[in-house]
C-alpha positions in Angstrom: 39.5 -175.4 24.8 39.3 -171.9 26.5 36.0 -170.9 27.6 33.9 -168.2 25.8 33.7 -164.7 27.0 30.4 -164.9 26.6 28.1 -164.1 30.2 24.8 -165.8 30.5 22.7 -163.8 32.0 19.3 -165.3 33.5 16.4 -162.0 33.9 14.2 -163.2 36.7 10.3 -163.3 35.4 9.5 -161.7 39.0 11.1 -158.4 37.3 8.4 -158.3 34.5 6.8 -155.3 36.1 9.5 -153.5 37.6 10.8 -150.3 37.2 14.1 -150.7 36.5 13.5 -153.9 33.7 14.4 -151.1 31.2 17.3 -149.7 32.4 18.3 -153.2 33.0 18.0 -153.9 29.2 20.0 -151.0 28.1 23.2 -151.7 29.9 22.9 -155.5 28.7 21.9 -154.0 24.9 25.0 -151.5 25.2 27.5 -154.1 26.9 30.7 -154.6 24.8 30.3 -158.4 26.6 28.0 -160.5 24.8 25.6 -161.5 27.1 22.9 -164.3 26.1 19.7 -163.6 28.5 17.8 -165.9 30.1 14.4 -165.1 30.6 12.6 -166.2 33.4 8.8 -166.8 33.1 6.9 -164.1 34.2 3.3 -163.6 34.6 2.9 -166.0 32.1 4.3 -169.2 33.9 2.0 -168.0 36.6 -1.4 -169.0 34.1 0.4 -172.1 33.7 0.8 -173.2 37.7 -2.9 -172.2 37.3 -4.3 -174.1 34.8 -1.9 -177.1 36.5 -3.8 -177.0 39.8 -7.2 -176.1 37.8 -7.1 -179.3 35.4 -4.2 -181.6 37.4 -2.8 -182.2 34.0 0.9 -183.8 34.1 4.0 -182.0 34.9 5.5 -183.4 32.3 3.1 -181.4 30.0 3.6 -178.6 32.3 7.1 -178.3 32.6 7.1 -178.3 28.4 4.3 -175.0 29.2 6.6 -173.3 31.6 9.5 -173.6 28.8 7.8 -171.7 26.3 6.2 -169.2 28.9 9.9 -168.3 28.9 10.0 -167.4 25.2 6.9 -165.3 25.9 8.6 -163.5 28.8 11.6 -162.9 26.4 9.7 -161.9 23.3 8.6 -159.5 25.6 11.8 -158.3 26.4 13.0 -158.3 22.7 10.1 -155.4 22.2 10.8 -153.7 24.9 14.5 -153.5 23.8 14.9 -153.8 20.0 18.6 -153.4 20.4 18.6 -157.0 21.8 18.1 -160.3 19.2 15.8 -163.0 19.4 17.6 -166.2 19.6 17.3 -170.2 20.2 19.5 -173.4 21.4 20.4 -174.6 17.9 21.9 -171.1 16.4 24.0 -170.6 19.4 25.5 -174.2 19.8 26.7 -173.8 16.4 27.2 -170.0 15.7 30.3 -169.5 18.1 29.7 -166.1 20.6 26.9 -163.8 19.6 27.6 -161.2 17.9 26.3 -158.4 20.9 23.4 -159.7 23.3 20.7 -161.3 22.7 18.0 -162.8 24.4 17.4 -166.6 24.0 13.9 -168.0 23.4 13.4 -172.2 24.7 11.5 -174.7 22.1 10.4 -178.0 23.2 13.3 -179.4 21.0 14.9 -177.7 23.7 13.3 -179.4 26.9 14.7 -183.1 25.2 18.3 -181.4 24.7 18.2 -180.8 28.3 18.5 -184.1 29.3 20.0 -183.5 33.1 17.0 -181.6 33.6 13.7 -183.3 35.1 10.4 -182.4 33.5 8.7 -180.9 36.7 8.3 -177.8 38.9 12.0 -178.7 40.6 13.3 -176.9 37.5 13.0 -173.0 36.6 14.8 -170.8 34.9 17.7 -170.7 36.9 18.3 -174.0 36.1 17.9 -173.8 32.6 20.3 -170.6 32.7 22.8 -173.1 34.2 22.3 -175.4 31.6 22.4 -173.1 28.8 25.7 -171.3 30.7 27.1 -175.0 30.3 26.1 -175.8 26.9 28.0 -172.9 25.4 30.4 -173.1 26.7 29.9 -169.6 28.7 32.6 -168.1 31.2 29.7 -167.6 34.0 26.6 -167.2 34.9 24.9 -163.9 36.4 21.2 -164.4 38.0 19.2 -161.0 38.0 16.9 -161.9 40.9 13.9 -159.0 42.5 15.3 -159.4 45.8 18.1 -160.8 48.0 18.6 -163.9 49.6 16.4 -163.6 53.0 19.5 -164.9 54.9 23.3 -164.3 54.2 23.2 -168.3 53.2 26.0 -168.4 49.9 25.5 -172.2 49.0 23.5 -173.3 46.6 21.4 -175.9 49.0 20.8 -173.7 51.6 19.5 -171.0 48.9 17.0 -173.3 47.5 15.4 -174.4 50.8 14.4 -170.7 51.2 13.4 -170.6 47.8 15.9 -168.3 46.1 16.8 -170.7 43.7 15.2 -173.8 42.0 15.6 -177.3 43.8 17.3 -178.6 41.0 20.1 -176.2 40.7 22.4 -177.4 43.2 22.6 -181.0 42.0 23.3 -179.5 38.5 25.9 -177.2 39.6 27.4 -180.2 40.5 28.1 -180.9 36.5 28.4 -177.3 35.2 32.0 -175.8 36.1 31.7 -172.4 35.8 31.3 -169.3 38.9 27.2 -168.0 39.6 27.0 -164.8 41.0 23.6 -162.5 41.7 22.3 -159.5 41.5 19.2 -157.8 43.0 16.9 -155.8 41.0 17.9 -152.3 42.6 21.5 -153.0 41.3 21.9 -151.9 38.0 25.1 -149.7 38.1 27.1 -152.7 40.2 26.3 -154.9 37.3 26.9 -152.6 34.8 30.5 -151.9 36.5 31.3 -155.9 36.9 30.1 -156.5 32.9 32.6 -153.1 31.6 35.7 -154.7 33.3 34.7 -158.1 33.3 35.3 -158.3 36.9 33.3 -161.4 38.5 34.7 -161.4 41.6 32.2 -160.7 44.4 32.9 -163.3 47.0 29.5 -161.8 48.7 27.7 -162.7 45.5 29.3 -166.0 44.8 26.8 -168.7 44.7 29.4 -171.8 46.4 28.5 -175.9 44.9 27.2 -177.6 47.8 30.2 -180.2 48.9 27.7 -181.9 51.5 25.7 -184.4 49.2 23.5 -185.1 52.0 22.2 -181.5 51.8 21.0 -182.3 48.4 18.5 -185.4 49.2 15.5 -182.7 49.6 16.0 -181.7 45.4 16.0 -185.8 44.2 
């Protein structure tokens, strides 16, 4: 079965306040490529880690609060760009590629879909973007990140240690076929070139599976 043309696109929550988050909104509202975005959490996953170390409630229980601190983040998008839908899990398993972009809003029905994913802070929305990217069936996945790597590290291991990526998101690469490139915040028309061709090949970008298994003991 050939893969959809569809890009998921994850929005780091780190961009919430910066100045380009709406210029970054109209090239994906514009794009000719339908583009499902992943919202990361925000400011509002920050209360969250808050009211975790404040209360020491379970991470189970937060893990399900940082999910829907996604669909906040993304709401927010949606008003900032009304050219972009609101969607969820269950209309895009079953409706085939949207229909333009939209932007995709987690439930807790969703956090039980995701069954490869633990319930704790290992997990953010990188990894859910992966998931999601693997779900539908996507042709790749694009992270929208504030900065660059601090190093020139390409593998997915090495780029969680310095915290570029989740801890989770190399073992799940593992399971999701499909090629993960990023983009820095500051990088709007390189994106926007890449999404008008469809041209995904940035071997600079290119985050590489890590082949070493033994250099993915610190994310179990």
């Amino acid at each position: 079965m050939p893969k959809s043309p569809t890009w998921v696109v994850k929005l780091g929550g780190s961009l919430w306040r910066s100045p380009q988050l709406r210029e970054w909104l109209s090239v994906l509202a514009t794009s000719t490529r339908s583009c499902v975005i992943v919202p990361g959490g925000g400011c509002f996953v920050g209360a969250v880690a808050a009211t975790q170390a404040h209360w020491r409630y379970s991470d189970n229980a937060a893990h399900q609060m940082a999910m829907l601190s996604m669909a906040q983040y993304g709401l927010m998008l949606g008003a900032l760009e009304p050219r972009l839908r609101v969607t969820d899990f269950a209309s895009l398993a079953v409706g085939g590629d949207p229909a333009g972009s939209c932007v995709y809003l987690p439930t807790l029905a969703d956090c039980t879909a995701m069954e490869n994913l633990p319930w704790d802070w290992s997990v953010s929305a990188d990894s859910v973007a992966l998931w999601l990217a693997g779900a539908i069936d996507a042709t790749a996945l694009v992270l929208l990140k504030a900065r660059p790597p601090a190093r020139d590290a390409t593998d997915s291991a090495a780029l969680a240690v310095e915290g570029f990526i989740d801890r989770h998101f190399a073992l799940l690469q593992r399971r999701v076929n499909l090629p993960v490139i990023w983009f820095a915040s500051g990088e709007v028309g390189r994106f926007q070139g890449a999404l008008q061709l469809g041209e995904f090949n940035f071997p600079d970008r290119l985050i590489k599976e890590t082949l070493n298994k033994s250099l993915l003991d610190f994310s179990e």
